[in-house]
ROSE-4610 file (N, C-alpha, C; in Angstrom, 1 decimal, always signed):
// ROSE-4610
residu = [X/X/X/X/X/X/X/X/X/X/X/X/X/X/X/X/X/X/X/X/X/X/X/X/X/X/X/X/X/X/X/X/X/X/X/X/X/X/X/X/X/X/X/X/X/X/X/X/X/X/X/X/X/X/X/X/X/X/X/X/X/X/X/X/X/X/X/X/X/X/X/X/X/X/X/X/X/X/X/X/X/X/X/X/X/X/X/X/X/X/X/X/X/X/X/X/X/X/X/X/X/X/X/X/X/X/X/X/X/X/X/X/X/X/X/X/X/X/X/X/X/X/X/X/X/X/X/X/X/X/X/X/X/X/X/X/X/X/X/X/X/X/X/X/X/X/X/X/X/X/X/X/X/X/X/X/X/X/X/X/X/X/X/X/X/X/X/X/X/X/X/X/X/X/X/X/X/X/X/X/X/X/X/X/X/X/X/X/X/X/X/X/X/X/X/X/X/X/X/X/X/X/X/X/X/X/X/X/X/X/X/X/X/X/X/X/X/X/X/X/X/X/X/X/X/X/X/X/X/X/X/X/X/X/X/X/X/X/X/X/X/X/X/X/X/X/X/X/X/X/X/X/X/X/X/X/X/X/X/X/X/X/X/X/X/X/X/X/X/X/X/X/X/X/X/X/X/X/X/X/X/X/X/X/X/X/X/X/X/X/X/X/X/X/X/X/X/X/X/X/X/X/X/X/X/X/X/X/X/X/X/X/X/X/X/X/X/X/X/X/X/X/X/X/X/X/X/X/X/X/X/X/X/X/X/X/X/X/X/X/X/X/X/X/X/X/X/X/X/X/X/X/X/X/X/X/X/X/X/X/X/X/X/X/X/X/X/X/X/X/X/X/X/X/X/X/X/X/X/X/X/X/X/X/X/X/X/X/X/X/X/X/X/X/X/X/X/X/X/X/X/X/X/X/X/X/X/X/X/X/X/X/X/X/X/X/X/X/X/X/X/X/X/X/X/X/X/X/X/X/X/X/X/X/X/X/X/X/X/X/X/X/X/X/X/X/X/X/X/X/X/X/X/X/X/X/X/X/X/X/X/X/X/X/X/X/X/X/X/X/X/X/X/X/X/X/X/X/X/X/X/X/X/X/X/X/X/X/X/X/X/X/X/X/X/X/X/X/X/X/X/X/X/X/X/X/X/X/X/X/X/X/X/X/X/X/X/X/X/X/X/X/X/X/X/X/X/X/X/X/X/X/X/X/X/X/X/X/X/X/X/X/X/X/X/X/X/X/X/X/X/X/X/X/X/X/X/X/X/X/X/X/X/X/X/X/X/X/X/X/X/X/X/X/X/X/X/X/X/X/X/X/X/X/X/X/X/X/X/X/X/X/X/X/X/X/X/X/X/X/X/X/X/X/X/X/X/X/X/X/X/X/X/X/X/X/X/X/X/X/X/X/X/X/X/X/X/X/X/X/X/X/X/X/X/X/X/X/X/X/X/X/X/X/X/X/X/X/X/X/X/X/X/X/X/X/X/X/X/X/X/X/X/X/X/X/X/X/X/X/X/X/X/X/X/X/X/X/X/X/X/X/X/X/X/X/X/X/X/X/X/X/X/X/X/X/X/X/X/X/X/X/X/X/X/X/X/X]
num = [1/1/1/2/2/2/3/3/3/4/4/4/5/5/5/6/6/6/7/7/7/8/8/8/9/9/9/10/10/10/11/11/11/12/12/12/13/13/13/14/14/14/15/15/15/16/16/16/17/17/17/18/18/18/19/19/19/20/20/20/21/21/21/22/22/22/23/23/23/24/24/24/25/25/25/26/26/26/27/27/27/28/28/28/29/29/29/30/30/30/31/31/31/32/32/32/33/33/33/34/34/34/35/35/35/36/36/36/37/37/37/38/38/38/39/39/39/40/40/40/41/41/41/42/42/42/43/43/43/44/44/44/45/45/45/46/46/46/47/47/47/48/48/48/49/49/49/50/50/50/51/51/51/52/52/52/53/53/53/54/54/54/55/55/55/56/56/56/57/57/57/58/58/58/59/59/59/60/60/60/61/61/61/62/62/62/63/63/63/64/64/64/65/65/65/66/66/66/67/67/67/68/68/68/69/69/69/70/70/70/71/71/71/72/72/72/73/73/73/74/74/74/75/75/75/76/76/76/77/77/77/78/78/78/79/79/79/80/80/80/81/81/81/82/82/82/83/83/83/84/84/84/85/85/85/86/86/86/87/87/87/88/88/88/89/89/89/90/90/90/91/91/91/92/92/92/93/93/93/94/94/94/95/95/95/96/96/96/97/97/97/98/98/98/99/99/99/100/100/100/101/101/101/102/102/102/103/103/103/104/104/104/105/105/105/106/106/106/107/107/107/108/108/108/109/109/109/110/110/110/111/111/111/112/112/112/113/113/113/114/114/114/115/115/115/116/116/116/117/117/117/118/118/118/119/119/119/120/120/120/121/121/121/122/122/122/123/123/123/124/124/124/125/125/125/126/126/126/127/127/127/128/128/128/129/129/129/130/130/130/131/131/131/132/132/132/133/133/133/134/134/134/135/135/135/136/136/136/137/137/137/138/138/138/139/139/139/140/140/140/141/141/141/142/142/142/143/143/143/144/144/144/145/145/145/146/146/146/147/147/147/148/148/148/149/149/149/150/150/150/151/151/151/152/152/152/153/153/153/154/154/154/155/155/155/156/156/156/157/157/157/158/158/158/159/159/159/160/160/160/161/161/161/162/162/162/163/163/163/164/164/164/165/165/165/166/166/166/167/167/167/168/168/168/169/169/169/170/170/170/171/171/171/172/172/172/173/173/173/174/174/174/175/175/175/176/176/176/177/177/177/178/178/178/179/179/179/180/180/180/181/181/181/182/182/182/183/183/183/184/184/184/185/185/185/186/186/186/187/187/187/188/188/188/189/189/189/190/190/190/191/191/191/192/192/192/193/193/193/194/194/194/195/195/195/196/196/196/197/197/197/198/198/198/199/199/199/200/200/200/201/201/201/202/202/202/203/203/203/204/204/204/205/205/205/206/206/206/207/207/207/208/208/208/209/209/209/210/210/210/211/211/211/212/212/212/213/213/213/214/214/214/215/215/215/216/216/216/217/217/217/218/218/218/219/219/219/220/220/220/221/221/221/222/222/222/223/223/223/224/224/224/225/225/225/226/226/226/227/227/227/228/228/228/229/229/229/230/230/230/231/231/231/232/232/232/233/233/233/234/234/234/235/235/235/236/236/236]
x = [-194.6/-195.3/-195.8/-197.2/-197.8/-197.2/-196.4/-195.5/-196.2/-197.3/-197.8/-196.7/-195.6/-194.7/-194.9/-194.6/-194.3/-193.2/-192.9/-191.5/-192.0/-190.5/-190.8/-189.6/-190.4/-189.0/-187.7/-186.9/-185.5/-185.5/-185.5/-185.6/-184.3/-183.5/-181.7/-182.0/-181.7/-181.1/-180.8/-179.5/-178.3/-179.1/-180.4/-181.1/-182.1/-182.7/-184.1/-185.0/-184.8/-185.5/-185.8/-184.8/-184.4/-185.4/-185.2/-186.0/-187.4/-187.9/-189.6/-189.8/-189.1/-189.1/-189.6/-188.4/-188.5/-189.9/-190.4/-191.0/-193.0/-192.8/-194.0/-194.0/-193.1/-192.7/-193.1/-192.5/-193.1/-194.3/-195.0/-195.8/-196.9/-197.7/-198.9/-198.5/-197.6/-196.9/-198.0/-198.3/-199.9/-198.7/-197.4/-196.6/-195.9/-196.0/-195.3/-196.1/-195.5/-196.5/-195.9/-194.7/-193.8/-192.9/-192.1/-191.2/-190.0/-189.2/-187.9/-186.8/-186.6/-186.1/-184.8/-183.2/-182.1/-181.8/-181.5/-181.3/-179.7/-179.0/-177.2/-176.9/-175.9/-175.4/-176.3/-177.4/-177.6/-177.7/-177.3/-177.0/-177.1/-178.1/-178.7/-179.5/-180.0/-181.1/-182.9/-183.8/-184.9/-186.0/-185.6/-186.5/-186.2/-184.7/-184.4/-185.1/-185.5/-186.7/-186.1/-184.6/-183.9/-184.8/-185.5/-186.1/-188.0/-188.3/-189.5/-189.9/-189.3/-190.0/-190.4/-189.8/-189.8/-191.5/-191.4/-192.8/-193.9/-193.6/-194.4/-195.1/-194.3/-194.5/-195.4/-194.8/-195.4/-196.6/-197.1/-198.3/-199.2/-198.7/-199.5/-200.0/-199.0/-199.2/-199.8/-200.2/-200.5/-199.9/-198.2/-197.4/-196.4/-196.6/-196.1/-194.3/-193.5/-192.0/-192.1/-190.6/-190.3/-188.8/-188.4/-187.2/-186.5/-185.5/-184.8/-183.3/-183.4/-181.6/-180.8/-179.8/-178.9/-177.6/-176.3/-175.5/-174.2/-173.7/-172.6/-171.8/-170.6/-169.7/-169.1/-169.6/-169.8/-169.1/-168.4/-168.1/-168.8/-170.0/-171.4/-172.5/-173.0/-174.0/-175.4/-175.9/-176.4/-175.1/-174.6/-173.7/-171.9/-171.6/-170.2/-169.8/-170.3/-169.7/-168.6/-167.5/-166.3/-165.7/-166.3/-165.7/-166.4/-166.9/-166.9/-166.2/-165.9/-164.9/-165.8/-167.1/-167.7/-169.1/-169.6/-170.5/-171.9/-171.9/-172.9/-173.1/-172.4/-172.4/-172.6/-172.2/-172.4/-174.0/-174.5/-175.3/-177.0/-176.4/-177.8/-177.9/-176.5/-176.4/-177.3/-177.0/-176.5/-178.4/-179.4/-180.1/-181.1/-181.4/-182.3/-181.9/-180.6/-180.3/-180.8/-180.5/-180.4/-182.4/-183.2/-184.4/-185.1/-184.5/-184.2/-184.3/-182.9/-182.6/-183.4/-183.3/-184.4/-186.3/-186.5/-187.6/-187.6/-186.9/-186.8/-186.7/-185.6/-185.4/-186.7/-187.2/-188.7/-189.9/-189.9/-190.7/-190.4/-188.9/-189.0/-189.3/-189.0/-189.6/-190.9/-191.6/-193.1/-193.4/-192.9/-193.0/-194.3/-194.7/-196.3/-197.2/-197.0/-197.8/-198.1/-196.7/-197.0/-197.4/-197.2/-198.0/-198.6/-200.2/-201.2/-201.4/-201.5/-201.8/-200.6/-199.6/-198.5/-198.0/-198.1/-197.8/-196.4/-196.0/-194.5/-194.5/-193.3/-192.9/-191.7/-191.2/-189.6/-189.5/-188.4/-188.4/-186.5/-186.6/-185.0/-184.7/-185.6/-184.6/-186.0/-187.0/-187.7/-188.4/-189.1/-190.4/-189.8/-189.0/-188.9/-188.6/-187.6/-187.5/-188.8/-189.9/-190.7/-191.5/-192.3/-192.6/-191.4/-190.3/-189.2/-189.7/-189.3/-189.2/-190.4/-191.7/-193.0/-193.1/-192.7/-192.6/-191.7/-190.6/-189.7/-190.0/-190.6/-191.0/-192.0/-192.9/-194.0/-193.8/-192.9/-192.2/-191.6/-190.6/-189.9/-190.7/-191.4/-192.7/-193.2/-194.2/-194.3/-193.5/-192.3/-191.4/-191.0/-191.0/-190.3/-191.1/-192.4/-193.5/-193.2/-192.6/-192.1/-191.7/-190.9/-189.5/-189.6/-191.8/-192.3/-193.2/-193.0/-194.3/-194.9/-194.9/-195.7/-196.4/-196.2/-196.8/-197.8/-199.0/-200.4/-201.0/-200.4/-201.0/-199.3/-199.8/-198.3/-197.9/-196.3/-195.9/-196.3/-196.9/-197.2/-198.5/-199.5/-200.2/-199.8/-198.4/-198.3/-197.4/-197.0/-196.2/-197.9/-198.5/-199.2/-200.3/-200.1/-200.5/-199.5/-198.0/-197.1/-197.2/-196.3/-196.3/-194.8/-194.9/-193.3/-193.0/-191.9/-191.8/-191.1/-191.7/-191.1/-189.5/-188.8/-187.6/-187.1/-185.4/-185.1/-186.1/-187.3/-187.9/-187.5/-187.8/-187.2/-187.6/-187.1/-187.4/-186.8/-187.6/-187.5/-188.1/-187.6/-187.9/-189.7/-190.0/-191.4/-192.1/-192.6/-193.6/-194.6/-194.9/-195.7/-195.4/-194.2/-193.4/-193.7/-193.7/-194.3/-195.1/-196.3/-198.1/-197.7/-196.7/-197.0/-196.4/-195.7/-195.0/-195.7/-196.2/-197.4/-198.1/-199.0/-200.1/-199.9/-198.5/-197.7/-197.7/-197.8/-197.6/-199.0/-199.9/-200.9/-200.4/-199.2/-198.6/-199.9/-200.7/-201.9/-202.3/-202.2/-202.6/-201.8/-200.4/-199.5/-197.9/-198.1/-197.1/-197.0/-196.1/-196.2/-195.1/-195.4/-194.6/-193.6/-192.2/-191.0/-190.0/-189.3/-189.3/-187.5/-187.3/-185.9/-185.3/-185.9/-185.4/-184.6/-183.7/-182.7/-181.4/-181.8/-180.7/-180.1/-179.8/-179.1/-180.1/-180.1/-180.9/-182.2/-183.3/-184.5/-185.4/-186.5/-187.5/-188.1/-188.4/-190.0/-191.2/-192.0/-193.6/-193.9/-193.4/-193.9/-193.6/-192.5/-192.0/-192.8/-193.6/-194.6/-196.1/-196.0/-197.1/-197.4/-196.1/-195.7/-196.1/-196.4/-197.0/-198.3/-198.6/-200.2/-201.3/-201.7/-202.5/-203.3/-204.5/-205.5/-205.5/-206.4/-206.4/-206.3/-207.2/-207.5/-206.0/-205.3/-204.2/-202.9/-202.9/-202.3/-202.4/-203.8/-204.1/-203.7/-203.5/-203.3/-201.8/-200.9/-199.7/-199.4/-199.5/-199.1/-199.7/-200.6/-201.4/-202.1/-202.9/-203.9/-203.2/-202.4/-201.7/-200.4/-200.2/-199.0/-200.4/-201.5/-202.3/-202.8/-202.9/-203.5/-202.1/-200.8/-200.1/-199.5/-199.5/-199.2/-200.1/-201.4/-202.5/-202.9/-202.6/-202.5/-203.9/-205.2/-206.0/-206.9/-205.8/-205.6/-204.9/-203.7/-202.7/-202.7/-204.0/-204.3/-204.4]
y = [-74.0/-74.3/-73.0/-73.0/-71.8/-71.8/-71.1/-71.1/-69.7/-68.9/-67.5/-66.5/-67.1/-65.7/-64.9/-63.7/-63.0/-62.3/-62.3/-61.5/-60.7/-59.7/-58.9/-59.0/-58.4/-58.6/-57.3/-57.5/-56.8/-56.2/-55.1/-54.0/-53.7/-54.5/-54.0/-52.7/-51.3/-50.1/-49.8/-50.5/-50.4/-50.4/-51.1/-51.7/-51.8/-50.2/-49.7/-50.7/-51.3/-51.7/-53.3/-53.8/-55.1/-55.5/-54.2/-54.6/-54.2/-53.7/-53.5/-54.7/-55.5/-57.1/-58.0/-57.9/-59.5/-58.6/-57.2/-57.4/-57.9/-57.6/-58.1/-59.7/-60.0/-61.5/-62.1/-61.7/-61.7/-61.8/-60.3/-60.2/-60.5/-61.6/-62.6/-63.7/-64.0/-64.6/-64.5/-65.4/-65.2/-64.7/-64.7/-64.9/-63.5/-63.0/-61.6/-60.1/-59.3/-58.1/-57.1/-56.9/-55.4/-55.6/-54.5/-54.3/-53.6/-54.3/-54.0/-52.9/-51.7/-50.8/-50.5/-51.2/-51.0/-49.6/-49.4/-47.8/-47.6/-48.5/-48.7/-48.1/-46.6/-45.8/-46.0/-45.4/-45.9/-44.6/-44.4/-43.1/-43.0/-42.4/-41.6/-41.7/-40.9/-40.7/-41.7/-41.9/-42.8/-42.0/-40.3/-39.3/-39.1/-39.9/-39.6/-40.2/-39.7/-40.1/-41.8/-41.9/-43.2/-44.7/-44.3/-45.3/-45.2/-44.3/-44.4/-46.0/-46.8/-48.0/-49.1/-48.7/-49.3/-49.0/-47.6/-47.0/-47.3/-47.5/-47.8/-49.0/-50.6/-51.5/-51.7/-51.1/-51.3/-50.5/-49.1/-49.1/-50.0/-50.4/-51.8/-52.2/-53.4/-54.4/-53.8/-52.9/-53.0/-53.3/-53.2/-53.5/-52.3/-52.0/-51.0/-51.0/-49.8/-49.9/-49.5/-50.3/-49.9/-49.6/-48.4/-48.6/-48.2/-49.2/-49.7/-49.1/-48.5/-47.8/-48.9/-48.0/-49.3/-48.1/-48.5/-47.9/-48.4/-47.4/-47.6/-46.5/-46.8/-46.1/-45.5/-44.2/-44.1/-42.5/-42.1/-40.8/-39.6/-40.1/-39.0/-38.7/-37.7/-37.5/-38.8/-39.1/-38.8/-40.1/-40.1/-41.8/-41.7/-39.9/-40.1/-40.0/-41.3/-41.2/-41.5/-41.4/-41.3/-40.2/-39.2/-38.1/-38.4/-39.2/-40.1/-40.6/-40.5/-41.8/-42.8/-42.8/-44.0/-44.3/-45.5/-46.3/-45.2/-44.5/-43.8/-42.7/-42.0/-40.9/-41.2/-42.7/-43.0/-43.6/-44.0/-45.4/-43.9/-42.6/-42.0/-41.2/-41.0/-40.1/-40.9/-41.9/-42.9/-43.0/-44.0/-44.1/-43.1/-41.9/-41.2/-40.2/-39.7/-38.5/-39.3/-40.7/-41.5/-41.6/-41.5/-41.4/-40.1/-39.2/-37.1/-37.3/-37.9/-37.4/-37.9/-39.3/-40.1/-39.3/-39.0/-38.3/-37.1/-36.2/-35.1/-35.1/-36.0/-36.5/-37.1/-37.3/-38.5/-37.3/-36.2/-34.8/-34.2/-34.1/-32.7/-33.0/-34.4/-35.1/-35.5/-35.3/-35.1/-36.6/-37.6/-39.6/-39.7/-39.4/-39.5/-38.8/-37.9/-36.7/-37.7/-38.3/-38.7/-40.0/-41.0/-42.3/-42.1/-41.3/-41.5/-42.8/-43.3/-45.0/-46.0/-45.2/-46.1/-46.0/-47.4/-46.9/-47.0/-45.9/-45.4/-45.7/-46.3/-46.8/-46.8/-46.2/-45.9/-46.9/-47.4/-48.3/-48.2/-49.1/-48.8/-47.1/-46.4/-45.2/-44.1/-45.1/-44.8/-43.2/-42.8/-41.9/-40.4/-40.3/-38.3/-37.7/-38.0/-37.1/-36.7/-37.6/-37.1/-36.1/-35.5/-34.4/-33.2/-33.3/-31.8/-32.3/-32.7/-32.7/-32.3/-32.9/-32.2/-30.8/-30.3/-28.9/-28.4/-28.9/-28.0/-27.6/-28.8/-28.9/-28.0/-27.9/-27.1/-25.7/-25.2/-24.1/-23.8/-24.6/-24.2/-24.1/-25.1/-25.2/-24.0/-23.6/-22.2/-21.2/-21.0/-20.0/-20.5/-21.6/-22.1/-22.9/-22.9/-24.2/-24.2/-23.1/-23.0/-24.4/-24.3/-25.3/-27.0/-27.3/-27.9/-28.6/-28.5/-28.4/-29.3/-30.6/-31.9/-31.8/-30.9/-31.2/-30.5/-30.9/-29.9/-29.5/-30.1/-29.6/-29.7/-29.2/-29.3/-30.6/-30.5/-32.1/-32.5/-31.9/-32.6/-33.6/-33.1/-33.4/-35.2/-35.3/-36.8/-37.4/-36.8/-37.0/-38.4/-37.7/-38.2/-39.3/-39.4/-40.6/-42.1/-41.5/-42.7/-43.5/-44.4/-45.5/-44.8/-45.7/-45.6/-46.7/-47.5/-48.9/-48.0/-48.4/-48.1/-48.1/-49.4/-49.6/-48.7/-48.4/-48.3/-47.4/-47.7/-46.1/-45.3/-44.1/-43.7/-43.7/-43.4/-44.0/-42.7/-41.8/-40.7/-41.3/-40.6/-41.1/-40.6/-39.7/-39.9/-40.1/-41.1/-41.4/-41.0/-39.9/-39.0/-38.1/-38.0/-37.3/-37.6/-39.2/-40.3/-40.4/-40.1/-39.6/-38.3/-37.5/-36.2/-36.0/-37.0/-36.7/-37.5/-38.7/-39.8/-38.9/-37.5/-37.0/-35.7/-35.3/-34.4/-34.6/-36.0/-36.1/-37.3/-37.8/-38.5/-40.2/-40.5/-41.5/-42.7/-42.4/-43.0/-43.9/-43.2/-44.0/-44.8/-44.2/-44.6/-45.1/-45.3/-46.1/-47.5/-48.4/-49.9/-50.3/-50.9/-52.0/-52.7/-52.6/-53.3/-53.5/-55.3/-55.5/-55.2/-55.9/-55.9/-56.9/-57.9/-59.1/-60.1/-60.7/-60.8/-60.2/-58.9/-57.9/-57.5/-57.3/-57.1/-56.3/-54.9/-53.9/-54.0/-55.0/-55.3/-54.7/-53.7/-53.4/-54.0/-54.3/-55.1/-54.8/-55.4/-54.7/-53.9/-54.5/-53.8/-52.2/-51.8/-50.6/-50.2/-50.1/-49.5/-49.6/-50.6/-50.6/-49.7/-49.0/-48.2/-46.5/-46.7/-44.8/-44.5/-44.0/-43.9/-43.3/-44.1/-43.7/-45.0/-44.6/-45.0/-46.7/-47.7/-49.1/-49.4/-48.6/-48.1/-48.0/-47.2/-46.6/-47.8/-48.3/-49.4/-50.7/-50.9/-51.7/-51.5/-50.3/-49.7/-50.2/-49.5/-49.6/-51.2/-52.1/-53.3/-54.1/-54.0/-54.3/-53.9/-53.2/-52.5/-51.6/-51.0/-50.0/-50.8/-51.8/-52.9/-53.5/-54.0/-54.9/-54.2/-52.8/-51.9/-51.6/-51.1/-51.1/-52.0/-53.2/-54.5/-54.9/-54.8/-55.4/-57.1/-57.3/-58.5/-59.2/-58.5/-58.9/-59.5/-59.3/-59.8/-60.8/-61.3/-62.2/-63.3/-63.5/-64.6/-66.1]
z = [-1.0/+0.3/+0.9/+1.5/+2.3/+3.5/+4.4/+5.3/+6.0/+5.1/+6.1/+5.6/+5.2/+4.8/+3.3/+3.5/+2.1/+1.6/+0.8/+0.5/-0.6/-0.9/-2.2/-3.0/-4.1/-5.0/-5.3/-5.2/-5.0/-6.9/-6.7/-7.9/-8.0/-8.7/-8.8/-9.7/-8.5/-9.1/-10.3/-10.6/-11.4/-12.6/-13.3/-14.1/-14.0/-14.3/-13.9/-15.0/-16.2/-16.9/-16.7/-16.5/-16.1/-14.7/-13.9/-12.6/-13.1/-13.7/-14.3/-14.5/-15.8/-16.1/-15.0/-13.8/-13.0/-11.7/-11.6/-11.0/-12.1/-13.3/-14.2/-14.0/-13.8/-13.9/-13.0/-11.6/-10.4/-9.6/-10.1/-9.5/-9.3/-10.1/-9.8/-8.8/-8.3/-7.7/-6.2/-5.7/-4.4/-3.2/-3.0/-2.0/-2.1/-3.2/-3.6/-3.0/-2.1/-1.7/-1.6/-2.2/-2.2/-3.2/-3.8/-4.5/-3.4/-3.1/-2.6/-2.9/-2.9/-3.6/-2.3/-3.0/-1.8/-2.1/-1.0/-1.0/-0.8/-0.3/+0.2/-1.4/-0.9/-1.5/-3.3/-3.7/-4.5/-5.0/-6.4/-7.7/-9.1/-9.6/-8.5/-8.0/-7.2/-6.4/-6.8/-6.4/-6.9/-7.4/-7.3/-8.6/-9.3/-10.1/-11.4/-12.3/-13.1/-14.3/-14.9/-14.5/-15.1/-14.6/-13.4/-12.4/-12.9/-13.6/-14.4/-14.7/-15.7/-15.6/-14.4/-13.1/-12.1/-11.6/-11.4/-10.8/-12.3/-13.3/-14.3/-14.0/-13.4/-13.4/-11.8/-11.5/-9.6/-9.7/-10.2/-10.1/-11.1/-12.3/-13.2/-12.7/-11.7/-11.2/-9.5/-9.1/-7.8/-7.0/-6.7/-5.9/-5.2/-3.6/-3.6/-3.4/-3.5/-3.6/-1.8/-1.3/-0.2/-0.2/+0.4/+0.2/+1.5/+1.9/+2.9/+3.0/+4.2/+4.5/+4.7/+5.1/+5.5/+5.8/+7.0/+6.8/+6.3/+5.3/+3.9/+4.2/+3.4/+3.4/+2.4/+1.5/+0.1/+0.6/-0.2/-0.2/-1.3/-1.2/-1.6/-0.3/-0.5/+0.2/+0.1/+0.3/+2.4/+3.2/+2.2/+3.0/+3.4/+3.1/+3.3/+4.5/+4.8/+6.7/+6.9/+5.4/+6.2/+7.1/+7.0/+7.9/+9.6/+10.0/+10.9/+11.8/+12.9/+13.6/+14.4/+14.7/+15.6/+14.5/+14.8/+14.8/+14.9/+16.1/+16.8/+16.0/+15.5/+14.3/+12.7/+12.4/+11.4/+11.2/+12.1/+12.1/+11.8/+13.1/+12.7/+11.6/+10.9/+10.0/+8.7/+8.6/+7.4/+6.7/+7.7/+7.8/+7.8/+8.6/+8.0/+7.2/+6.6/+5.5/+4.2/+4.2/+2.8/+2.3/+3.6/+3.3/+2.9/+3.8/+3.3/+2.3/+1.9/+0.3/-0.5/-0.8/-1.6/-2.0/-0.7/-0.6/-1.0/-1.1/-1.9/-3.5/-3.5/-5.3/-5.6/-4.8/-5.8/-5.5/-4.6/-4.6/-5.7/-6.4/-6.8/-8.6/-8.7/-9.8/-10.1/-8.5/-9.1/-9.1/-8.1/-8.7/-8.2/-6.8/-6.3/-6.9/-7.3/-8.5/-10.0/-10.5/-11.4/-11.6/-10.5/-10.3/-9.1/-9.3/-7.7/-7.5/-8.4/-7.8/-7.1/-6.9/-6.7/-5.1/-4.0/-3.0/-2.2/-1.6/-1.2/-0.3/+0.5/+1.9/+2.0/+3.4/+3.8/+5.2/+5.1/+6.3/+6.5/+7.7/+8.5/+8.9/+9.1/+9.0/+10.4/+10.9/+12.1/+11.8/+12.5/+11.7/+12.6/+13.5/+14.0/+12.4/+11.8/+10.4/+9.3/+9.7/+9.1/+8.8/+10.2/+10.4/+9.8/+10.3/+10.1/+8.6/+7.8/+6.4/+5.5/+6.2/+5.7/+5.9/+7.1/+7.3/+6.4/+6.6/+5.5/+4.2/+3.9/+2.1/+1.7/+2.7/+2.6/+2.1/+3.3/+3.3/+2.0/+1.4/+0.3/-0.6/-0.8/-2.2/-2.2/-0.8/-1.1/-2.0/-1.4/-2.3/-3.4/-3.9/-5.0/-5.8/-5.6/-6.5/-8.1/-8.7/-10.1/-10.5/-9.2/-9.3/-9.7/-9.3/-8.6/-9.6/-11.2/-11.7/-11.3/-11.4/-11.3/-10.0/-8.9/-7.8/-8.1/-7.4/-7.8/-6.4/-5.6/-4.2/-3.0/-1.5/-1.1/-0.6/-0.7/-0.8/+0.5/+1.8/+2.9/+2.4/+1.4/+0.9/+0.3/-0.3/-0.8/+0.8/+1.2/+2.2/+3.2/+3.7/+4.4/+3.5/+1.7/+1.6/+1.4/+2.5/+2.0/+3.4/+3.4/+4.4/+5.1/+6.7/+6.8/+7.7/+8.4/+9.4/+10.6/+11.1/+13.0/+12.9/+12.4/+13.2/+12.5/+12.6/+14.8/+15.1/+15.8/+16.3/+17.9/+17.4/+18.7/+19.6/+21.0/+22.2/+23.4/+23.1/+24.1/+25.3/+26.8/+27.6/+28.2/+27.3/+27.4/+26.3/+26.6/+25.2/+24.3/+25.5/+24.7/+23.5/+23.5/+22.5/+20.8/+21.2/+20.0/+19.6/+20.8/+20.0/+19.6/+19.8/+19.3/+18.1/+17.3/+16.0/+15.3/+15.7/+14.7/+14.4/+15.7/+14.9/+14.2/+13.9/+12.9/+11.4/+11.5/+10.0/+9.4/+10.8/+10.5/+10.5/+10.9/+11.4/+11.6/+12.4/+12.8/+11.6/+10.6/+9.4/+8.2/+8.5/+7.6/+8.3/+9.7/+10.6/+10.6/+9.8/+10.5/+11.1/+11.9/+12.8/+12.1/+12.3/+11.7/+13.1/+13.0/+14.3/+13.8/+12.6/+12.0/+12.6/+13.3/+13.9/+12.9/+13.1/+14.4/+14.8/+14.0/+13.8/+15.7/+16.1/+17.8/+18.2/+17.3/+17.6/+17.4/+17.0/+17.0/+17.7/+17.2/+17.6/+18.3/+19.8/+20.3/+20.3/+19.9/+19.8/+21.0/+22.1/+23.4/+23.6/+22.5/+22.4/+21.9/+20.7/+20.1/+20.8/+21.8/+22.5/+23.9/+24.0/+25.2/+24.9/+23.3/+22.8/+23.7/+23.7/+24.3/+23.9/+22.7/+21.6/+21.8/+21.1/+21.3/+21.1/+21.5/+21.0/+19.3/+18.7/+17.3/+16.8/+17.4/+16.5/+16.6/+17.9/+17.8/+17.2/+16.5/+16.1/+14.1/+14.3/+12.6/+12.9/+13.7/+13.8/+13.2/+14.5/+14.1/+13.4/+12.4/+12.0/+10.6/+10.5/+9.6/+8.3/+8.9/+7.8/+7.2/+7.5/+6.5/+5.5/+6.4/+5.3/+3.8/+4.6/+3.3/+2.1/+2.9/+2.2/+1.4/+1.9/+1.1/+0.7/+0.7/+0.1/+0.6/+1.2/+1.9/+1.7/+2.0/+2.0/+0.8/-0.1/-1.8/-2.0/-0.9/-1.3/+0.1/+0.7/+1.5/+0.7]
């Protein structure tokens, strides 16, 4: 039954090959518009070449991967929040290191390099880390592009053709702050709206509507930049 909703399909890690399968299987599916990639303590990392058939199958099929934080309790990096005592240290550690990391492993393997056609999206883990990390990477690539073969331009360069979801997004007490890291990494074009409802902590749109960026940009935000990224206007 057409109910307006869409889901995606959950790419079990564990079984890079197996998840290629049920997303081929899947993906003509009119209701289907992402490939689900859980990020909770997952090893290794999502640039190890082991995860090759996944990005084989998703750029095929024209479905992009998203992959989703979450906080875990794993004694590896980005998740060993046991050295931890609260909630409050664990919850911001957990969620945007596990996106860091991910995003580095899938740069230094060259994954956007080696599937252009394939589109990337980070969600749960809110957009300030973005910016610091394009910068950084830049920087190192410079000194180290040896290290780099597959990239052919700087990784700010793939950085700004990926997607990313608002929630939790941050909430400095001036908002301007907000227009000023969207337009750091080009946010404008690759920001979407995630409410993460009915989780406690739930994004409200009115939060995102409180940046002070243009009608245009907000209309990408909650709107425009998920349809492109999901392709939606293919799965009406």
């Amino acid at each position: 039954e057409d109910n307006g909703m869409k889901g995606a399909i959950v790419a079990p890690s564990q079984n890079p090959v197996a998840a290629a399968e049920e997303i081929r299987r899947y993906a003509s599916h009119k209701h289907v518009a992402a490939i689900y990639l859980p990020s909770c303590c997952v090893e290794p990392l999502y640039g190890n070449r082991s995860y090759d058939p996944v990005y084989e199958a998703a750029q095929e099929t024209n479905l992009p991967v998203m992959l989703h934080s979450v906080t875990a309790i794993f004694p590896v990096f980005p998740f060993n929040l046991n050295v931890f005592n609260t909630m409050f240290s664990a919850h911001i550690a957990s969620h945007g290191l596990s996106m860091v990391a991910n995003l580095l492993s899938m740069m230094e393997t060259g994954v956007p390099a080696r599937y252009p056609r394939l589109r990337i999206g980070f969600s749960e883990a809110g957009i300030g880390w973005v910016p610091w990390m394009m910068m950084r990477m830049d920087k190192e690539y410079k000194e180290r592009r040896r290290e780099l073969p597959f990239l052919t331009d700087l990784p700010s360069t793939y950085v700004r053709q990926m997607f990313f979801a608002t929630q939790p997004i941050e909430e400095p007490e001036n908002m301007q702050e907000m227009a000023t890291i969207l337009s750091l990494f080009g946010g404008e074009k690759s920001v979407m709206f995630a409410s993460d409802w009915p989780h406690h902590d739930f994004d409200h749109p009115n939060k995102v509507l409180q940046i002070p960026v243009s009608a245009e940009t907000q209309r990408n935000i909650l709107y425009e930049n998920a349809v492109r990224f999901l392709n939606l206007k293919e799965k009406v």
